[in-house]
N, C-alpha and C positions, 0 to 999 in steps of 0.2 A: 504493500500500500504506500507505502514511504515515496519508493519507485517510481510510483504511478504519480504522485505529486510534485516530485523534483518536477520530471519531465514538463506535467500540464507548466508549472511557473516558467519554466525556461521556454516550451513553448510560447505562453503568454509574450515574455519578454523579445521573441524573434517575430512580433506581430507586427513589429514597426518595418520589418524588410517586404512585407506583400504591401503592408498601407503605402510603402515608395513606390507600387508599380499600380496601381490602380484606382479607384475610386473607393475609399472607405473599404478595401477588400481584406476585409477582418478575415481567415480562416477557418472553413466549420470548428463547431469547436471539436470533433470526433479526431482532429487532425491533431491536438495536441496530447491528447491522453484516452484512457479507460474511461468512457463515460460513467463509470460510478465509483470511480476514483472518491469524488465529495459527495459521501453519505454520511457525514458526522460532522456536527460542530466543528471539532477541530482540525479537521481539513479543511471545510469553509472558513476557517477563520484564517489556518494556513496561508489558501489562496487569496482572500481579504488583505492579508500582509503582503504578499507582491503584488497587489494592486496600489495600495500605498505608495509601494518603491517605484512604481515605472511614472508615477508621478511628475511632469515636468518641472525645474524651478529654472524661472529666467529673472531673480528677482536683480540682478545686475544687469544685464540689456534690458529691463523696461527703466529700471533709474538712471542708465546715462540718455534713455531717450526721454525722459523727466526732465526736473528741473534742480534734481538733487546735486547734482555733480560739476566742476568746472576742468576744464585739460590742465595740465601742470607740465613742466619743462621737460620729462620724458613721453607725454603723452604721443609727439611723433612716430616712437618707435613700435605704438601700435596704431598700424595706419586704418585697419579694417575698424578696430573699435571705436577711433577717432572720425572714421567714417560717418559709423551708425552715430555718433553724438550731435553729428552735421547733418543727419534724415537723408545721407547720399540713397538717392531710391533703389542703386546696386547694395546698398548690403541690409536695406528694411527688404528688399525681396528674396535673399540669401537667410535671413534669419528665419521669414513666416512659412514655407513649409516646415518647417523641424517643428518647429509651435505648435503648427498645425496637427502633422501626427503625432507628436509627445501628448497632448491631451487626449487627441482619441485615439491612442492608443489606453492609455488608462479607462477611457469608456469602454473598453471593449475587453479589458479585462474584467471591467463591474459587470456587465451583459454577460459574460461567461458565468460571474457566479449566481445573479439573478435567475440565471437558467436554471443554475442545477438545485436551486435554495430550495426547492419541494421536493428534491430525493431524501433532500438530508433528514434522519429520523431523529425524533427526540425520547428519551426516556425519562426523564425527572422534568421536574419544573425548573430547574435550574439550567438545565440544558436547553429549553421551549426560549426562557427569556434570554440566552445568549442567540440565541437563533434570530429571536426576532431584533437583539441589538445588531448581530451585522450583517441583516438585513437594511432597516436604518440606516449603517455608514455606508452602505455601498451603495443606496441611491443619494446619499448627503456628497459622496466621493464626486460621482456619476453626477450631480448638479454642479459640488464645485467647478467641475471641470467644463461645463458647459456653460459658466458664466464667466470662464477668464476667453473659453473662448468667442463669447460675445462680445466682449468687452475690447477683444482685440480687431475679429475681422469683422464688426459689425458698425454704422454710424453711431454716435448718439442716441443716445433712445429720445430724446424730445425733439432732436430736427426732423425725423419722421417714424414713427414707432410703426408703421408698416410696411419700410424699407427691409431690405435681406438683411437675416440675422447670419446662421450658420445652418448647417446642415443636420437636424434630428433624426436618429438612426432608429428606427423600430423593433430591430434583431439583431442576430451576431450575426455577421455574413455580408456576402456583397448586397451593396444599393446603389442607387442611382436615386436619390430624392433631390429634389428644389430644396434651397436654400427656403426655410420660413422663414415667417415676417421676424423683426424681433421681438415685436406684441405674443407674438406664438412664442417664440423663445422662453420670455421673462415668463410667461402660462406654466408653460412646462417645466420649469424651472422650479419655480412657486412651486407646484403639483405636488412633483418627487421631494421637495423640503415637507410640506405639509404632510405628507402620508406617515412623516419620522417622527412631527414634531412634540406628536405625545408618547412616542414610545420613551421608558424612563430607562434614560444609560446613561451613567456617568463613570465612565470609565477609570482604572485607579493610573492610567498612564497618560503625557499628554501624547501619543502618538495615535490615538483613538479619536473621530468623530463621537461627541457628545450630543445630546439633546442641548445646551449650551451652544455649542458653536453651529445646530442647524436654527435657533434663535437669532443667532447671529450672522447669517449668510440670507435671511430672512428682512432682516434690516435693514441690511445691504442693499437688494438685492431691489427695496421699497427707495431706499434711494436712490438708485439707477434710475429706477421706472419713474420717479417724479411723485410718489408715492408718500409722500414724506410723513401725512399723519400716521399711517401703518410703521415708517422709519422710526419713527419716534416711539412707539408703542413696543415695538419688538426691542429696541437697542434700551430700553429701562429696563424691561425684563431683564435680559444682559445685564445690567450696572445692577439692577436689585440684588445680583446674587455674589458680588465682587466684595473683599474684603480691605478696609482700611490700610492693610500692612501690605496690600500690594502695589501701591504706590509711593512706596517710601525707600529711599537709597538703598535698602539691603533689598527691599522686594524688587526693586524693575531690573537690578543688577543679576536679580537672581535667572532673568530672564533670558541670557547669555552664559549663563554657566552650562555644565553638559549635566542636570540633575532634572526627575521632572518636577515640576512643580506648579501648582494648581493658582500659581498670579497666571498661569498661559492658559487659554480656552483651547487649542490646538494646536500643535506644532507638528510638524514631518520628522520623524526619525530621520538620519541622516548617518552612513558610515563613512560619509568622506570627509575633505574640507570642502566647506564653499566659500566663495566672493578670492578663491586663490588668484583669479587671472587677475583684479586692479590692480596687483602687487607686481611692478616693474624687476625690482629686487630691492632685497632685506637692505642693503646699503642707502639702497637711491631712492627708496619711493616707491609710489603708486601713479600710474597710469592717470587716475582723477583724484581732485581734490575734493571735500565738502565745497558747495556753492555759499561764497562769503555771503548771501541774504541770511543765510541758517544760522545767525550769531547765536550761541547758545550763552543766557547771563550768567556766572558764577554761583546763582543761590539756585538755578536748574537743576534738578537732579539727574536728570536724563545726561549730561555734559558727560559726566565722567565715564559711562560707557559710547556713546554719541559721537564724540571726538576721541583723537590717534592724535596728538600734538605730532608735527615729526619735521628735523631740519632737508629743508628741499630748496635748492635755486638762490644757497644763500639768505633765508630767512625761516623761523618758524611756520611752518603750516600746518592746516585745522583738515585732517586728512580722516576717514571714516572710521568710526572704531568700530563696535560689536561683532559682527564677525570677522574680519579684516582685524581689528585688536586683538581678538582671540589667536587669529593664525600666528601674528606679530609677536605674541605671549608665550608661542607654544602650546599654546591650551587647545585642549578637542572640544568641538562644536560637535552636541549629539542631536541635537533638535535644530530644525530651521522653523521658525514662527508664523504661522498663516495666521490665527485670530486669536487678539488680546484683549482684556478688559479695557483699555484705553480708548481703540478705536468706536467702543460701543459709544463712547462721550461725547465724541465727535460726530457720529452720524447722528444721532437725537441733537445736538447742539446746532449743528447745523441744519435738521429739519425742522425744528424750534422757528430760525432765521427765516427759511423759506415759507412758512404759513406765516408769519407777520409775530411771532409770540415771542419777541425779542428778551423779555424781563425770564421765560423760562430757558429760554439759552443761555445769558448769562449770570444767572444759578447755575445750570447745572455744569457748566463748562469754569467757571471760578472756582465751585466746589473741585474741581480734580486739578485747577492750577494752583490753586491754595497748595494743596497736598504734596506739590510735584517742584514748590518754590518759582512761579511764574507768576508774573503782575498779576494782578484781577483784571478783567473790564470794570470801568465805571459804568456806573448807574446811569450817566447822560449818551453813553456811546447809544450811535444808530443800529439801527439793523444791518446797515451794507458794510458800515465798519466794523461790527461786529463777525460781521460772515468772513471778511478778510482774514481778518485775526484766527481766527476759527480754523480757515483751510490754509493759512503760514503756518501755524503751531501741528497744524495736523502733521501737516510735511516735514515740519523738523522733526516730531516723534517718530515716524515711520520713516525717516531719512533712508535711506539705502536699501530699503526691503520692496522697492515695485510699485508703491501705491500712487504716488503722487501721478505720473503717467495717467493713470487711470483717472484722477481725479481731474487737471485736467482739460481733459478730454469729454469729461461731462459735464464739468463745469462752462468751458469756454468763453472764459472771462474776460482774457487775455492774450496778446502774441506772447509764445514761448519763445527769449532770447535763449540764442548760443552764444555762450559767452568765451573771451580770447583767454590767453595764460591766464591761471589765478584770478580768474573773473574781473580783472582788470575795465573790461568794455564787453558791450556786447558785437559779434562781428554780421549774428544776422538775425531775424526773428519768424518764427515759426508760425503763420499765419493759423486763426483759430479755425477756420475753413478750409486749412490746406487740406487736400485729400489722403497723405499719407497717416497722417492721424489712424486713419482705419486701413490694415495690413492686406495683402491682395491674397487673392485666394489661390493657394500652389497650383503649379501646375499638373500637377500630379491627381487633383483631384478633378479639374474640368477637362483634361484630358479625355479621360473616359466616361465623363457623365455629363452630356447635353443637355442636362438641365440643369446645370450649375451655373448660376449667372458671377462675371467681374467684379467686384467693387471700382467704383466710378477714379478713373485717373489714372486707372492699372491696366498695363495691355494684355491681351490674350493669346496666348504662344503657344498653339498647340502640336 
């Protein structure tokens, strides 16, 4: 039986070499193992755990395509990364296949076990409600993954929410479907959150999907969609269940240690290092710097892991810590962080802003800078200065981990500068209309499926 399980994950894992050659062409699943290989818990949970692992993380190419990061004096010597920082449209279309099948491929490891989830038998009660917990994570998996890739080859959701999302897959195996709207998307998205959000798991690891963190991909997910009073309602939830001592120098520190610990609502196990490539070498640097906007003040607590002080170019510089400080330390990074108690504060704070309820924004957004040593807003501040404030502080908290990109992007508030050495000047500015905002759809996938429409700006090479 052992055997029979190796094999299904390694197959899993070689799903990515058919999804290169055709159209979403996931392999039966009969091709990777013994169909009754997962009849027990713990094989299903087995295969749950390499679904986990095939997980994509590009949380360093969506932050230099952000606004996190500025080039520093070796940045030259990597000319492809310094590319993608500049939106050269050769290496945002180098980068979006791989994107593309890295996420579904992990949907199509979750469809594998969703398949097999009614052989598996249960004998106690204990065994029923593990069953039904990863059930839960693997369509919580199976959603996240469907809304980074929304997020990436899909517009906005408010410039037109019945423009082409991405491609919805019905079974394991080849398809050919239309791109739905994204209005479908964000549905089906919802859907598979919903169907988990009462099952009660609260897992004792963070490398588990929680009822917690489908709360919180819930809030999300209301604030993409414009959604904002559901934003709000879901992301308290979230903060109701958050403890005082997770926001305090030893708590957010602890957040970057290799230990689990329940200040994180979910984090990806991890056996390697990541964010090793900004590091040029242990002597010289990194590749980027922090973006001087990110001034972190001394009574911060987040500073101390947040910033890498490091001499570069002839003067101190504010280069990124948390994982990048860890590599720099020596220390092993065991978890990579998808959702924290912090960001719940920020999407209710800022959907606070968006219905007009500015006096509960800044409550509840003081209350966690209070804690974390950051100014308060005053009581006279606006709503629009208050939203500012709101989505700058979010980006310095989530500095280097991917989000800002995303934000935005939904936001479009603003033209995104590329800034020169050291953020010295800006050299060009990223139109909030520009089309590469939204990533083109590989070739790989409309090759073989005629019903897969372009994203607008992106040519068709088949």
């Amino acid at each position: 039986m052992l055997k029979q399980i190796a094999i299904y994950i390694i197959g899993i894992g070689m799903g990515s070499i058919s999804l290169a050659s055709c159209s979403l062409n996931i392999p039966p699943q009969d091709q990777f193992s013994d169909p009754d290989a997962i009849n027990n818990v713990e094989n299903a949970r087995s295969l749950l755990a390499s679904a986990y692992l095939s997980y994509p993380h590009y949380e360093y190419e969506l932050s230099i395509l952000g606004n996190d990061f500025c080039p520093t004096s070796v940045s030259i010597k990597d000319i492809s990364t310094l590319n993608l920082y500049r939106w050269e449209d050769k290496e945002i279309s180098k980068q979006a296949p791989t994107i593309w099948l890295g996420y579904y491929n992990t949907i199509s490891s979750c469809d594998a076990l969703l398949e097999r989830l009614p052989q598996v038998t249960t004998n106690t009660e204990a065994e029923n409600k593990e069953k039904q917990a990863i059930e839960a994570e693997t369509k919580t998996l199976k959603a996240l993954c469907y809304f980074q890739l929304l997020r990436i080859f899909a517009p906005a959701y408010d410039r037109n929410a019945e423009a082409d999302g991405v491609v919805i897959k019905n079974f394991l195996g080849l398809e050919t479907n239309k791109r739905s709207s994204i209005k479908a998307c964000v549905a089906y998205i919802r859907q598979l959150l919903t169907d988990t959000e009462q099952v009660k798991n609260t897992p004792d690891r963070n490398g588990w999907l929680s009822q917690t963190a489908v709360k919180y991909l819930l809030a999300d997910l209301a604030l993409y969609s414009s959604d904002y009073q559901e934003a709000a309602n879901k992301a308290q939830q979230v903060i109701a269940l958050a403890d005082n001592s997770y926001f305090t120098s030893d708590g957010l520190n602890r957040l970057w240690s290799g230990e689990s610990y329940n200040g994180r609502i979910f984090a990806f196990n991890t056996t390697s290092q990541i964010y090793v490539s900004i590091q040029y070498s242990a002597a010289e640097g990194d590749y980027f710097a922090l973006n001087p906007a990110l001034n972190f003040t001394d009574s911060d607590v987040r500073k101390a892991f947040s910033v890498y002080p490091f001499t570069m170019d002839g003067a101190v510089r504010n280069l990124l810590g948390k994982y990048n400080k860890n590599n720099k330390e020596g220390k092993t990074t065991t978890y990579i962080n998808q959702i924290r108690y912090a960001g719940a504060f920020y999407i209710a704070a800022e959907a606070y802003c968006r219905t007009g309820n500015t006096n509960a924004a800044r409550t509840l957004i003081n209350r966690y800078w209070k804690q974390i040593g950051v100014e308060e807003a005053p009581a006279d501040i606006t709503s629009d200065a208050l939203l500012d404030r709101i989505l700058l502080d979010k980006q310095r908290e989530f500095v280097g981990e991917g989000v800002n990109f995303f934000d935005l992007k939904r936001t479009h508030l603003q033209p995104l500068a590329r800034l020169s050495r050291w953020g010295s000047a800006s050299n060009a500015n990223i139109s909030v209309d520009d089309y590469r905002w939204t990533f083109p759809i590989p070739r790989s996938e409309y090759r073989f499926n005629d019903n897969v429409s372009q994203n607008e700006g992106w040519p068709i090479n088949k």
